[in-house]
C-alpha positions in Angstrom: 3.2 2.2 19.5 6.3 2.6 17.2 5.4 3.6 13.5 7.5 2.2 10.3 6.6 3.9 6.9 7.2 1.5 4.0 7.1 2.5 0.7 7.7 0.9 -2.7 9.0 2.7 -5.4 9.6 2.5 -8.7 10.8 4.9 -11.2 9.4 7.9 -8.8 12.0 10.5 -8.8 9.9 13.0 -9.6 7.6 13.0 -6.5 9.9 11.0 -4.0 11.5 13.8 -2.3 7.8 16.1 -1.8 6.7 12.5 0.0 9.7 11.8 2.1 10.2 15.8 3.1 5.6 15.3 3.7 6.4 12.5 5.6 9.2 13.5 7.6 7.3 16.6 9.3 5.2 14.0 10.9 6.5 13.3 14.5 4.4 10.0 15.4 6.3 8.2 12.2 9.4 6.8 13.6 11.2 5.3 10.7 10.4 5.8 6.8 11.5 2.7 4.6 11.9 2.9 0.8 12.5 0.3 -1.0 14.0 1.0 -4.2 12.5 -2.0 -7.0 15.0 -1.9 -9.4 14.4 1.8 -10.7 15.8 2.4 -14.0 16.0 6.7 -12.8 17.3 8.4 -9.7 14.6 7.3 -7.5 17.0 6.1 -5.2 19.5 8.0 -5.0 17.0 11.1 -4.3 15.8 8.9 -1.6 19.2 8.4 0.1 19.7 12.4 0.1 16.3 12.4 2.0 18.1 10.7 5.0 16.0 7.9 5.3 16.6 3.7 5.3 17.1 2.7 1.4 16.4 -0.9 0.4 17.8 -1.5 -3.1 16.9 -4.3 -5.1 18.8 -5.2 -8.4 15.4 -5.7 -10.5 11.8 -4.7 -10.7 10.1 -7.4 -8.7 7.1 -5.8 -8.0 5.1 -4.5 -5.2 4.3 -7.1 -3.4 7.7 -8.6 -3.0 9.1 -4.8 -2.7 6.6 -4.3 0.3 7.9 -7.5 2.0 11.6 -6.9 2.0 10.6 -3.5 3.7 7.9 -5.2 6.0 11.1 -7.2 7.0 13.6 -4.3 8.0 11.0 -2.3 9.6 10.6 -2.3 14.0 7.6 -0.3 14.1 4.2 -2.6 16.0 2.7 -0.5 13.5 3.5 -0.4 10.2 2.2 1.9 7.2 2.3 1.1 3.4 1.9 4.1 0.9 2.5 4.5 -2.8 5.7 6.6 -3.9 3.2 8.3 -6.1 0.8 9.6 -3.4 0.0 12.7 -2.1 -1.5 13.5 1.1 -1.7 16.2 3.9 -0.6 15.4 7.7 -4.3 15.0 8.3 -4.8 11.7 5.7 -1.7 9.8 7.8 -3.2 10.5 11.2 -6.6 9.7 10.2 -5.2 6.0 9.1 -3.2 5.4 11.9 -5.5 7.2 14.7 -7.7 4.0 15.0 -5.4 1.6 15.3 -2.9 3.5 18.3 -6.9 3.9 20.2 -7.0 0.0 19.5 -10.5 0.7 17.5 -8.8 -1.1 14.1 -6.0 -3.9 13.7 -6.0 -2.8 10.0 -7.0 1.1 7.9 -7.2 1.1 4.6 -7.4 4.6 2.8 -10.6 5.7 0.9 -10.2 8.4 -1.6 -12.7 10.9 -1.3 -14.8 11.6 -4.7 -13.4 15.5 -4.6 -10.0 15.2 -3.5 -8.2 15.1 -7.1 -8.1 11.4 -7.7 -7.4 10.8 -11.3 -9.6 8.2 -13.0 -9.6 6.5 -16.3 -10.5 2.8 -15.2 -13.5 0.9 -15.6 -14.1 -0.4 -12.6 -13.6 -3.9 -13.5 -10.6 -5.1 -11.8 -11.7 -3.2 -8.2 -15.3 -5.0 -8.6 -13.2 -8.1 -9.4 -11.4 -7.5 -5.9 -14.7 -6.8 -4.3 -16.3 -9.6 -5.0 -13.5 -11.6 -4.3 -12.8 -10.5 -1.0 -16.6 -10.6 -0.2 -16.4 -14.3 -0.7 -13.6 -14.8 1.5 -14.4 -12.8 4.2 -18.1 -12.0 3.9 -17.5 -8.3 3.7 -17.7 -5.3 0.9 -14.5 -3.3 1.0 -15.1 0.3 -0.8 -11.9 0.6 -1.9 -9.8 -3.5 -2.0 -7.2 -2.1 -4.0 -6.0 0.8 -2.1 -2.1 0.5 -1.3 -2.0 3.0 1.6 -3.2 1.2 4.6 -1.7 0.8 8.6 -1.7 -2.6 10.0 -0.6 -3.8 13.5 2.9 -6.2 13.1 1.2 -8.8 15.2 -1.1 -10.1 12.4 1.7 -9.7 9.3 4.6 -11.7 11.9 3.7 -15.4 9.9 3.5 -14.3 7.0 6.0 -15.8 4.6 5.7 -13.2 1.6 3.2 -11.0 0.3 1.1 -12.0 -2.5 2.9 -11.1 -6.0 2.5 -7.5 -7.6 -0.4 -6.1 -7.4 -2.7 -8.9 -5.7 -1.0 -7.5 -2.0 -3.6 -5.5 -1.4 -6.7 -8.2 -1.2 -4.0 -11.2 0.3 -2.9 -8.8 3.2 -7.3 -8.4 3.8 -7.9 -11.8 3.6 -4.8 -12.4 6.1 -5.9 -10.0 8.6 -9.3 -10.5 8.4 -8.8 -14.5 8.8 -6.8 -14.2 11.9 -9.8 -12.1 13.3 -8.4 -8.7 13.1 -10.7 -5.8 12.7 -10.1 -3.9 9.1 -11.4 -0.2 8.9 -11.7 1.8 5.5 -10.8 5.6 6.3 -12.5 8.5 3.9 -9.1 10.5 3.1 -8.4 13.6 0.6 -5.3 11.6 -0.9 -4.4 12.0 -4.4 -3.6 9.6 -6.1 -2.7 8.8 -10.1 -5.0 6.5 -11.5 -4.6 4.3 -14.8 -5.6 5.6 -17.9 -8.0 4.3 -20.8 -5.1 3.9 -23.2 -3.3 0.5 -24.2 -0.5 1.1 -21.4 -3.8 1.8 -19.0 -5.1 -1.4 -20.1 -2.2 -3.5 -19.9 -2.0 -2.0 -16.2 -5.1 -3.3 -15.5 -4.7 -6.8 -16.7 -1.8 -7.8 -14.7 -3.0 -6.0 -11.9 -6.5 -8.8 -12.5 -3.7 -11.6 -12.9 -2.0 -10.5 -10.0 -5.2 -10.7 -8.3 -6.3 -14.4 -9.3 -2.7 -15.3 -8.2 -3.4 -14.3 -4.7 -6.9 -15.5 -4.1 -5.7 -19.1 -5.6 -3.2 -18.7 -2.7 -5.4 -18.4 -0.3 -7.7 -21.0 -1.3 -4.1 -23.1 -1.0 
């Protein structure tokens, strides 16, 4: 199986090179997407010295809609979304995509394991928000609904018009695969990741990440 990297980025000079050079030492990824959403810094230009496929769009739409436009220049049967802000070791990518190429998952989602460095400063609400939300649509409890970095096999993302707005992707592209019977597995990963903090800009954050979220379940109750 061919693998397409995706990743949405927004004002991420500052770690988009280490990611693309990480990225690039991995020989099973075949092409590496970034879709540049209207950065305001050099985030794209220090992507296009990186020699890899640069998507620029003129203003900050978002990551859902920045994930879609790469979704839709991407060839890979496989394709894997990941935060411009993450970091990760070979190991984290090949334990994601490992169960789909041995046709054990349709979909991986990364978990973040409790020691590997995450920052935290939430409360938990929104991600029990997702949780319960995605329990009632699909009948399962996901560990970790809002995690961006997650493989999924093209076949179940080819109808898909768009991806639900912002930061509601996450749960819609569940509830999509899930609803056209594909198997989703969450994969414990040492992936570090910045999380929001308890501040007013960690709290605005977090309430249009819960809009964003109530945006995409109404769509799938549509």
């Amino acid at each position: 199986m061919r693998l397409s990297v995706v990743i949405p980025a927004y004002n991420e000079e500052n770690n988009i090179q280490f990611l693309l050079r990480s990225l690039k030492k991995i020989i099973e990824i075949e092409e590496i997407i970034v879709v540049n959403d209207g950065s305001g810094d050099r985030t794209g230009e220090l992507a296009e010295k990186e020699g890899v496929k640069v998507i620029h769009l003129k203003k900050n739409y978002g990551k859902g809609y920045a994930c879609f436009e790469g979704f839709k220049e991407s060839r890979g049967e496989v394709v894997l979304f990941l935060d411009a802000d993450i970091k990760f070791k070979k190991e984290d990518i090949l334990a994601l995509i490992t169960p789909i190429f041995n046709n054990e998952a349709d979909m991986t989602v990364a978990g973040f394991n409790k020691f590997s460095g995450e920052t935290k400063g939430g409360f938990g609400i929104v991600k029990n928000f997702a949780r319960i939300g995605l329990f009632l649509f699909t009948g399962r409890y996901f560990h970790f609904p809002l995690s961006g970095q997650r493989a999924v096999k093209r076949v179940f993302l080819k109808d898909c018009k768009f991806f639900s707005r912002g930061y509601g992707m996450e749960v819609g592209l569940t509830i999509e695969v899930v609803k056209k019977g594909g198997r989703v597995k969450e994969v414990l990963t040492n992936m570090q990741h910045e999380g929001t903090k308890r501040n007013l800009k960690g709290f605005l954050h977090r309430v249009k990440q819960l809009l964003d979220i109530i945006v995409a379940f109404a769509q799938k109750m549509i």
